[in-house]
C-alpha positions in Angstrom: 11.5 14.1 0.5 10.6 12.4 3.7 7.0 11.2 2.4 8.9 9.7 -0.8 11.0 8.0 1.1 7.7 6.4 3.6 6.0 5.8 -0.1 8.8 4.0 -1.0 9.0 1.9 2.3 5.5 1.0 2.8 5.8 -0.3 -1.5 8.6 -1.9 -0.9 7.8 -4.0 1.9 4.2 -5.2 0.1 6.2 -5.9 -2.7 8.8 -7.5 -1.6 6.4 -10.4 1.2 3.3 -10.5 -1.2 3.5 -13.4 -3.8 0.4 -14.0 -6.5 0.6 -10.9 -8.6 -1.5 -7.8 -8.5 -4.9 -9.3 -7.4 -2.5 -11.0 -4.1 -1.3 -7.4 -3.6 -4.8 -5.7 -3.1 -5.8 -6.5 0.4 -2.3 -5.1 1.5 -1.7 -2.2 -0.4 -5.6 -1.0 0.7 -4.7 -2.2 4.2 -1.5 0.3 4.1 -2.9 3.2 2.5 -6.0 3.2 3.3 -6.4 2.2 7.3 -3.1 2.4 8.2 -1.4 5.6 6.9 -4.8 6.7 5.4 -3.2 8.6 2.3 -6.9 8.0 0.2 -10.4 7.4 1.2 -12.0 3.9 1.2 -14.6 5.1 -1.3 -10.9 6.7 -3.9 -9.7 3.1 -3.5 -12.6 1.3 -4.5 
């Protein structure tokens, strides 16, 4: 339940500061899930 709830956080928060749509979002959800908690590979996410 823990991870859920850090999904949920780290979505929340690019969600809630990113304006522009999907293509605005890109850089920061790769940023977050890739380098930061590194959840998927660069090469998954491209």
């Amino acid at each position: 339940m823990k991870e859920l709830i850090i999904m949920f956080l780290s979505f929340f928060k690019i969600g809630a500061f990113t304006f522009g749509g999907g293509y605005a979002m890109i850089p920061l959800i790769e940023r977050e899930v890739v380098e930061s908690k590194k959840w998927i590979s660069k090469e998954e996410f491209t």
